[in-house]
C-alpha positions, 0 to 999 in steps of 0.5 A, a space after each residue: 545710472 552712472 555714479 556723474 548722472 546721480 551727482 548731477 541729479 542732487 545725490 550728494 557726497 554728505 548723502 552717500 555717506 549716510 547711506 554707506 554708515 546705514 549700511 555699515 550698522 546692518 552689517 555690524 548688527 547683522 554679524 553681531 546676531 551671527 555671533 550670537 546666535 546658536 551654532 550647528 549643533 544647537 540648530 539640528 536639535 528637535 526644537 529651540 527649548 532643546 537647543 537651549 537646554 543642551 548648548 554648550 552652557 548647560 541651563 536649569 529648566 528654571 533658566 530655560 523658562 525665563 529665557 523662552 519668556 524673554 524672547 517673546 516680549 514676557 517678563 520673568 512671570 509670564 507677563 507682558 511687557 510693553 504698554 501697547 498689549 496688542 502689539 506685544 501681544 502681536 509680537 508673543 505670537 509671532 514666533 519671533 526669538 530676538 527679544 524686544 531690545 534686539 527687534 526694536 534695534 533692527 526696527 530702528 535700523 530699518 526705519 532709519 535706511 527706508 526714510 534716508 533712501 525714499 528722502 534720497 530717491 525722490 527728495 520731496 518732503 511731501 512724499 516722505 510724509 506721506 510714506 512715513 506711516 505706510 513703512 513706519 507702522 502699517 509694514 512692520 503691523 502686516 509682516 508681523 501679523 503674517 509671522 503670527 499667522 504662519 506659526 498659527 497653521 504650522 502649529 495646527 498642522 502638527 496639533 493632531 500629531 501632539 494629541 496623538 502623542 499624548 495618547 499613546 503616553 497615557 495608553 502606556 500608563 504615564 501621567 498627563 503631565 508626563 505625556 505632555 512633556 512627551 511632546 516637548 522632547 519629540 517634536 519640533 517647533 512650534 508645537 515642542 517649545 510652546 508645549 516644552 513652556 507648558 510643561 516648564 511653568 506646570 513645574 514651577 507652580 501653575 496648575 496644568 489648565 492655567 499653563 494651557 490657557 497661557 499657551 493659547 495667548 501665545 498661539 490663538 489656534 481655534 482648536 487648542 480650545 478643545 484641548 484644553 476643554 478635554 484636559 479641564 473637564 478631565 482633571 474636574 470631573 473626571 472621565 477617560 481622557 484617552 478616549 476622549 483624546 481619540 476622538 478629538 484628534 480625529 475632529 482636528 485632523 478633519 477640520 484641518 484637511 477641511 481648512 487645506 480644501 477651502 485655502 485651495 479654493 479659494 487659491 484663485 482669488 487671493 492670487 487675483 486680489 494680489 495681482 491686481 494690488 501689486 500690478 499699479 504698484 510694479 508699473 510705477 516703480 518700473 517707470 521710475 527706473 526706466 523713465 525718472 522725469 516720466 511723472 515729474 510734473 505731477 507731484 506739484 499738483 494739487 489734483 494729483 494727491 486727490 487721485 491717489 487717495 481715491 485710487 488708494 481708497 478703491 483699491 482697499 474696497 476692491 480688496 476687502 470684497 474679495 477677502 470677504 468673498 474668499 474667508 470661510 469660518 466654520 
């Protein structure tokens, strides 16, 4: 489309002056986090809490800590922040490092260039109403539920090489504490941070099976249990932990080739659920692009918004059928 046919169709000067400041503030942050962020050297460490302890300003392990806690939206005792538990909660688990002043910035930015673009693209009130929710709150929930869930498998993926590490550690005589911190040094992320947390705070006054527990908030692995369970019964009962580590590790690895096999699976009906979801979607965009006018007659139709509900409605049951039919618990 031509720069006269979209003054023409009502994009106005004033409009593409917003458009030009949003777009310029994105890029102004954008540099800023470039700036900001850790340089080469920092990015080839083996996990973040390394990069921070070797960067160019050499950090006390106390520092080190209260930076990793306020990354992920905790204060300077481990606590959460915000007053919405289950959103910080949410936040804390999905790996995100920019801090809630920083992400709550670029959730502005990006509230900002969605409203002024769908106002600009289709100039209805109604439909910007109707869309405010669905890119205001229900994007941003999924986005950061599919973060946390992508830390979550990558954490599982590398836990039975952790217990593995841990018990080659005490097999040479080190302490559990020292084992862990093992884990810490030789790993990558997630797994060397969270751990390299555990440490930290084991450090600074907490007992060992409360810095474990405070690991499972921030992760929510279903395995981790075992862990702490072995090490708990461990520091109470006593018991050969070496041992009992072996047998573990073999148990996580079992279970998570048993997750792989059954994500495998069920491969095909997830790609069905979202063809099928993503398919009326594509062809309505498609036919704004190609044809704009092709649904201008409808939207002032009382009829139309009953349809799309229910359109909206079906697909949700279509879609929570076949997630019931492909999720497995064991």
């Amino acid at each position: 489309m031509s720069l006269s046919a979209l003054f023409e169709n009502g994009f106005t000067p004033v409009h593409a002056m917003m458009l030009a400041a949003v777009l310029l503030a994105v890029i102004v942050v954008e540099l800023g986090y470039m700036v900001a962020s850790p340089g080469e050297n920092s990015k080839k460490r083996i996990n973040r809490r390394m990069a921070i302890g070797d960067g160019k300003e050499k950090m006390s392990q106390k520092n080190i800590l209260l930076q990793l806690r306020k990354e992920r939206g905790l204060d300077a005792d481990g606590m959460l922040v915000m007053p919405l538990k289950r959103l910080n909660t949410l936040i804390l688990r999905s790996g995100l490092t920019l801090g809630l002043k920083k992400l709550g910035l670029y959730y502005m930015i990006y509230v900002l260039v969605m409203t002024v673009g769908i106002f600009i693209y289709w100039k209805s009130p109604s439909v910007s109403a109707i869309a405010f929710p669905i890119y205001t709150f229900a994007l941003p929930y999924f986005w950061l539920k599919r973060q946390a869930n992508k830390k979550t498998m990558a954490f599982g993926a590398q836990l039975a090489d952790a217990i593995d590490l841990i018990t080659r550690s005490l097999k040479a005589g080190h302490p559990v504490p020292v084992a862990i911190s093992m884990v810490a040094r030789e790993m990558p992320d997630p797994i060397g941070t969270e751990f390299g947390l555990v440490v930290d705070e084991v450090t600074y006054g907490s007992d060992l099976v409360t810095a474990l527990n405070n690991l499972y908030e921030r992760v929510d692995l279903p395995d981790l249990p075992l862990l702490i369970s072995s090490i708990s019964i461990q520091s109470t009962t006593g018991g050969n932990l070496r041992e009992i580590l072996e047998g573990l590790s073999l148990v996580v690895r079992d279970r998570f080739k048993m997750k792989r096999k059954i994500r495998a699976i069920s491969a095909e009906g997830r790609m069905s659920a979202m063809f099928l979801s993503a398919l009326p979607v594509i062809l309505f965009i498609a036919l704004q692009f190609i044809t704009p006018g092709y649904y201008s007659g409808i939207w002032e139709e009382t009829i139309t918004w009953y349809l799309m509900g229910g359109l909206a409605f079906w697909m949700t049951v279509g879609n929570l059928l076949i997630l019931k039919m492909i999720s497995f618990k064991f």
